[in-house]
Each structure stands twice: as C-alpha cells, then as structure tokens.
N, C-alpha and C positions, 0 to 999 in steps of 0.2 A: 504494500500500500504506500503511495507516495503522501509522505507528509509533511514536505512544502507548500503547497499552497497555506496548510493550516498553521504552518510555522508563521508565514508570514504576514498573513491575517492578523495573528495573535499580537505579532512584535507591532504592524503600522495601528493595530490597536487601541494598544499600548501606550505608542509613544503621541496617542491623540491624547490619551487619557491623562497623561503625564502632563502635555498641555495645560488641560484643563487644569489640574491640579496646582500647576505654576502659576495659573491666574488668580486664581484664588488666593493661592499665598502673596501675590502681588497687592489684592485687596483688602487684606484680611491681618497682615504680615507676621503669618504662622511661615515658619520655616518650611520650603519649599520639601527639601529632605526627609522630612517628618512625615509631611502630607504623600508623597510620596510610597513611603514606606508603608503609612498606613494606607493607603491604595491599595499593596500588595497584598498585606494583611487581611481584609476585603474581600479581592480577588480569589487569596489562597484559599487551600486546603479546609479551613474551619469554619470558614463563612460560606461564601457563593460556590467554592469548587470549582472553580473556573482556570484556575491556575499553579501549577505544581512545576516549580522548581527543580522536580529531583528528579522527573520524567521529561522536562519539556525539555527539548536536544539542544535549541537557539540558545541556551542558562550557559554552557560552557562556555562558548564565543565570546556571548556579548559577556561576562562577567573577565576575560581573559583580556579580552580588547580594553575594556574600561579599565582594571589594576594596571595594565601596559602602560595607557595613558596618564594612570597619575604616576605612577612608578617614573615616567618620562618629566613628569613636570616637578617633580618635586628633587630629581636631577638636576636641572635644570636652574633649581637656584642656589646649587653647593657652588657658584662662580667665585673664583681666588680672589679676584678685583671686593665683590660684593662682600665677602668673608672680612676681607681687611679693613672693608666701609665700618663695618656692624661694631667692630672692634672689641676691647677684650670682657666690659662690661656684659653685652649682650651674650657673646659665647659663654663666657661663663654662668650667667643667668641661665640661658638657655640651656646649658649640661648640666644645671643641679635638680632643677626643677623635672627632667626625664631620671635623673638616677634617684632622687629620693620619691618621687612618684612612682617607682617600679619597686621602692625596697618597699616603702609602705604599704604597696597593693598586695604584694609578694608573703610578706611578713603576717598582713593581717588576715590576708583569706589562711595560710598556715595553721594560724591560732586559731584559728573557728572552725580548722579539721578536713577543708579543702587540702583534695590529695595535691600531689607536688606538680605535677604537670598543668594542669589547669589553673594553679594558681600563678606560677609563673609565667606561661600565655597571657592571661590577662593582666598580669603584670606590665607585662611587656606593649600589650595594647593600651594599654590606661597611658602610655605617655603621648601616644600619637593625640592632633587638635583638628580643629578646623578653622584653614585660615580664612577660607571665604567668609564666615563668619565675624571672624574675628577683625578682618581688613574691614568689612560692611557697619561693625560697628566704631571703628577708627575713624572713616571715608565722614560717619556721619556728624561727630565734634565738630563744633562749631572753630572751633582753633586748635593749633598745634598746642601738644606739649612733649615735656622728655619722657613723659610715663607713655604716652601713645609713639613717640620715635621706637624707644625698648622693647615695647609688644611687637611692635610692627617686622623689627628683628628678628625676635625670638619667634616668632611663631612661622619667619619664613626657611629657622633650621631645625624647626624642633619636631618636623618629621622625621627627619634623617635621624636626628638621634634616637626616635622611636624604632625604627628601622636594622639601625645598626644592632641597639638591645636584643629585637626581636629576635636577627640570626645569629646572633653570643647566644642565647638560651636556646634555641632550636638544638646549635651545638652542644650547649651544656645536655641537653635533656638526653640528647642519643646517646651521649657517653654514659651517662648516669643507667638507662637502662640495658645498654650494653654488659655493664659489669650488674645488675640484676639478672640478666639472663645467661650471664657465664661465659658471655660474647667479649672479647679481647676491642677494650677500649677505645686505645690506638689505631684498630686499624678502621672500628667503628668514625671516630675524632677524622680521622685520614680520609676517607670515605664524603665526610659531613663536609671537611676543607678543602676538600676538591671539587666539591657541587657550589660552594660558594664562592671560592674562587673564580672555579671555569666562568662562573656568571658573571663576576666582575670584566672579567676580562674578555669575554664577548661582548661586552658593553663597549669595552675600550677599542677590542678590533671594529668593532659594526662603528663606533663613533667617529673613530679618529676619519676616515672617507666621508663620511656626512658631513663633518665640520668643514673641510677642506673643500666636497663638491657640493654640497647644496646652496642653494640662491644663487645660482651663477647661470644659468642654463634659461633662464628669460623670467621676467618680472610677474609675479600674480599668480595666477594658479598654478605652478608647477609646484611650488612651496608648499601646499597640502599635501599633493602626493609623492615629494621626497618625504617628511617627515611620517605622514602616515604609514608608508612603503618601509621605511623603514625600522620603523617598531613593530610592525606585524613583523617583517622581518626577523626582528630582534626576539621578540616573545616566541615566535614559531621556532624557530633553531634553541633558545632555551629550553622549551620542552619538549623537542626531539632529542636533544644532549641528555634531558634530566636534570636540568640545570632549574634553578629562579627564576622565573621569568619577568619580577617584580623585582630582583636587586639587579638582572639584567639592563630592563629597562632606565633603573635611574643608573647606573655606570655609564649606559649608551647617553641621558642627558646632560650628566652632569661631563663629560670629555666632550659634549656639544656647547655647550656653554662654555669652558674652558679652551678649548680650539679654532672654536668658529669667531674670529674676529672681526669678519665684517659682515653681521646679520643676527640678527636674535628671530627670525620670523618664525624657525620650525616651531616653536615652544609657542608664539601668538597663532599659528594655523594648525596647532594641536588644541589648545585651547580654544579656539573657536567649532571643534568638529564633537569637543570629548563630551560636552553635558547629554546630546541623545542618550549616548553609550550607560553614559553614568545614569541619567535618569531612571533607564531601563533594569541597570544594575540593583538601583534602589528599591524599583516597586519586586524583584525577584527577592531581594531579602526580604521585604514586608511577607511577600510567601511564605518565607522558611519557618515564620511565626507562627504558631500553633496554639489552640487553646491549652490544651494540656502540658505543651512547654511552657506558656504563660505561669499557667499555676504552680509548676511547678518549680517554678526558677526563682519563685520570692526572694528566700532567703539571699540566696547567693548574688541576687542583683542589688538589693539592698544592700550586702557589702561590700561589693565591689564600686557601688557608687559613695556609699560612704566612704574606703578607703581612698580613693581615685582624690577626692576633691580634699582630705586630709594631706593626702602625699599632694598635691598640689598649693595646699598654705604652707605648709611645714618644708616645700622645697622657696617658697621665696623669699620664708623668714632667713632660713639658713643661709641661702645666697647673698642676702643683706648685711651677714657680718663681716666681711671684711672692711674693713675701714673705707679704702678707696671706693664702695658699691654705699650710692644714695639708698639706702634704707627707705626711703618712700618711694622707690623706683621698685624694690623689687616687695616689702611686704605683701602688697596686695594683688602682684602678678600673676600669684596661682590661681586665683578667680576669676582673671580676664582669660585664663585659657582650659576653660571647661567647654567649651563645642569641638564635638568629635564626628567626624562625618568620613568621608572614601579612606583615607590611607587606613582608619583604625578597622573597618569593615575587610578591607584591601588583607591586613594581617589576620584576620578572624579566620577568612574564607581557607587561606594560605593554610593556616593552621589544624582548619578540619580536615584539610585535605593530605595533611602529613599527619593526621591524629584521628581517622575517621572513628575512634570510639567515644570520642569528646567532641562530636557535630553537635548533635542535640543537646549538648550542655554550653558550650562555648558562643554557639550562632545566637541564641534565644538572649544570652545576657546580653552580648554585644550589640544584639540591634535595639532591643528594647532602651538599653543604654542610650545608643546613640541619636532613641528621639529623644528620649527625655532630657538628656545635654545641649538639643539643639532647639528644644522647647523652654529651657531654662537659662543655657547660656548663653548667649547673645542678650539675655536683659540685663545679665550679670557686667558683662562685659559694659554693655553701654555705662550701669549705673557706677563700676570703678574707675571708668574713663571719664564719666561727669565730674567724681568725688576730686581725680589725679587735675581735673583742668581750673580746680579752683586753687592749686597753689601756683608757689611763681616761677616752678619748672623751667630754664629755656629748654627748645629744641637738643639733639643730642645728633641731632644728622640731619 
C-alpha cells in the first residue's frame, strides 16, 4: 500500500494547523511552542487519534532535519571574533550557570531515588535555554542595559555548553555500565570517542569546503540550497557512519562561521527555511504526550522543574562572587534563562534514542517541561529585565 499521499496530506496539514496556531499566539501572546505542542497533544494518541508519532514514517525526517538545523545554528555562533566580543565576564557566567545547573538537577533527582541514568540526562538537559525567547524579551526593553548586554551573551553560548555536558555524560554513562555489565571500559570509552569524535570532525571536513565555496556561485537563491544541501548532507553521512548527527551538525556550523569570511548568509537562509521543520517537530512531540505518561510523571516533573530553576539561582549567585563579576549582573541571571524550547527537546529525542528504555520517562518530563518554561519564562524574563533597567547599569557591549 502506498503511503505517500497520506504522508503528505498529514504533514501540509499540519503545517496549516501550525499556522493557525502561530496566529493565535500572535494575538493572544501565548508562546507559539506551547501552542504548538499542545496541538500535538490534541492530535495524539489520547485525545482525537489522529496522530502517532511512533508509527507515522514522515516523525524521522522531519525530527532529523529540524535537530540538523539547530545543531547548524547554534554552531554557528561559537564565532572566535564573537567569543572574544562577549568576553570573560559573560563566558564565565555563562559556564557556571550550565555546570551548577547540571550538578543541582543531577544531585537532586539522586536524592529522591531517580536511578543514575535518567537523572543525569536530565541533568544534562536542564542546562540547554531558549534564546528566541529570551532575545524577544530583551528586543522588547525599552532601553539598553548591562544586565540585558550579559543575557544576550550568555544565552547565545549557553547551548553549547549544554551540548558539550550532554556528550561528557553520554560518555560517562557507557563507561559506567560497561563495567556493570562486565564489559571492558576502555574499549567501551574508545568506542563512545570515536563516535564523537568522527562527528566533530565530519563537521570540520563537510565545513571547511562550505566556508571556502559557498556565496560565491551567484547572488540569492543559491545560498538556500548550499547551506540546506549541505547539512542534509552532513546529518545523512552522520548517521550512515553512526556518528551524531546533532554534534555533527554544529562542528559543520561552527568551522562555517569560523572560515567563511566573506558571508554569514548560510546561517540567515537556514534560519529562514528551519521554523516549518521545527514547527512540525513541535506538534510531533505534543504526540508523544500521553494521558497516562501525564499522570504518571508528576513527581519526577515536579522535581526536575524545581531543581532546574534552583540550579539556575544558585548558579548566578555563585558566579557573582568573584570580585571582578557585578553581583547585580549575575544574581538574578538564572531567572532570565528559564525558557527551554528545540536544542533541550533536540537532546531529549537524542537520548531516547540511545536509551530507548527511558523514552516514556525522559520524553513526557521534557516536553511537559518545556511548555511550562515557555509559559512561565519569558514573563520571568521580561519582569528581571524591567527590575535590571531600573539601575544605572551602562551597556557592556
């Protein structure tokens, strides 16, 4: 039985449905992500039926496509230039707040008897943000200050650092059950550093030619299909290697940013192609929600969202103490970056898919999470940006 037509029925759908949905959040200004999501939810399995994720064939692509894309962009802005703009305030802000936000999620699902694997995944996801959010409630201050310079920073590397964490603990975790299963460590560890390796450095052979050939071959639409051509590219040979296809991806942006010195366009004609993708990505996780995952996730969402937003204050009090670090720059930083949207979704999916007996525990917190942070953060954000523009702050950049 041929099931394209129904494939594609389903996706132009979809992405009318997604429409709609975005309109609404345009007049309503519920976060588009959320609505989204719960479109999916909707759709799925518990409600209408109309939509299942786990069966419908289009869920690999478009979820493959869309991690690609931000994997690409969030590349994209590791730029040497931009790194040394931000300078040492912001980096360090921005690594204390992902490390003490991973020990604290880490630490505290432990204590409450979450096994070791899944506390550390979510760990490791509780550092990723959302910067569209986060830039949306910056864009809207009425004037500059140095508390809105610093976020603006911080949350353009504080994927990365979530990223990095993620495959430290991927590797921690194989090693660790390696030597639970009797399985020789090392060669486990060896194994693990050659799958993220090989990805980096596919990133770097696939880049380093992009940087060098693309935008040169004639102005305007050819610049989609280099940059799109070649992250398919990039993700497709990932996962025929067995490789990352998401640390791929940002190696391939981040050596285009870093290389390409006369063009920034693949990264503005990736982002002008990536929200269908991502849309589509969204209402498919609203799927994967379930009534009976709902119920059953209370607890453990409840503390991972409590711990998430603790390791988030208690990472900008600490980064506050150094003398040199304005102490009202970073106290209240870990509440401007509580919206979490694709990259945290991005390591979820990643995860169940190297842990497929922690789908149905891992997916349900994570997405439920990620409306509720993006139903609650972005007000947050706006009201520590109001608080930060009544002192006499200057700019910081």
């Amino acid at each position: 039985m041929n099931h394209l037509p129904l494939e594609l029925i389903t996706l132009g759908g979809l992405m009318l449905l997604a429409l709609l949905a975005e309109a609404l959040g345009r007049h309503t200004r519920l976060p588009r992500i959320s609505l989204l999501i719960l479109l999916g939810f909707l759709l799925g399995p518990s409600v209408a039926g109309v939509l299942d994720p786990r069966s419908a064939r289009s869920f690999d692509f478009v979820s493959v496509l869309a991690l690609s894309m931000v994997g690409f962009l969030v590349g994209g802005k590791l730029s040497a230039d931009v790194l040394r703009q931000l300078g040492k305030v912001i980096l360090w802000v921005s690594l204390w707040e992902a490390l003490v936000t991973y020990a604290v999620v880490a630490l505290g699902l432990a204590l409450l008897g979450v096994a070791l694997e899944p506390a550390l995944l979510l760990a490791a996801i509780a550092t990723a943000t959302d910067p569209a959010a986060t830039f949306e409630a910056i864009r809207e201050m009425k004037r500059r200050s140095a508390f809105a310079d610093v976020l603006a920073g911080v949350v353009a590397v504080d994927d990365a650092w979530g990223l990095i964490l993620f495959s430290l603990t991927v590797l921690a975790l194989r090693a660790v059950n390696a030597e639970e299963a009797g399985v020789s460590a090392v060669e486990i560890l060896g194994d693990t550093a050659v799958e993220l390796v090989g990805a980096v450095l596919l990133g770097i052979a696939l880049g380093l030619p992009m940087a060098l050939l693309s935008g040169r071959i004639r102005r305007g639409e050819p610049t989609l299909l280099e940059a799109l051509g070649m992250v398919l590219l990039c993700a497709g040979l990932a996962q025929w290697l067995h490789l990352s296809h998401l640390l791929a991806c940002v190696a391939l942006g981040a050596t285009v940013v870093n290389r390409a010195r006369h063009h920034l366009r693949p990264f503005h004609a990736v982002e002008e192609i990536e929200w269908p993708f991502l849309a589509l990505f969204f209402i498919f996780c609203g799927a994967y929600l379930t009534v009976d995952a709902l119920t059953g996730m209370g607890g453990l969402l409840l503390a991972y969202l409590a711990m998430r937003v603790a390791g988030r204050l208690l990472g900008g009090w600490l980064a506050a103490l150094p003398a040199w670090v304005d102490s009202g720059l970073s106290r209240w930083m870990g509440l401007a970056l509580l919206p979490q949207a694709g990259v945290a979704l991005a390591m979820a999916f990643v995860a169940a898919e190297l842990y497929p007996g922690l789908e149905d525990q891992l997916l349900p917190v994570v997405i439920a999470a990620t409306v509720l942070f993006e139903l609650v953060g972005p007000l947050v954000s706006r009201a520590v940006l109001d608080r930060s523009g009544q002192g006499n702050h200057q700019p910081v950049c």
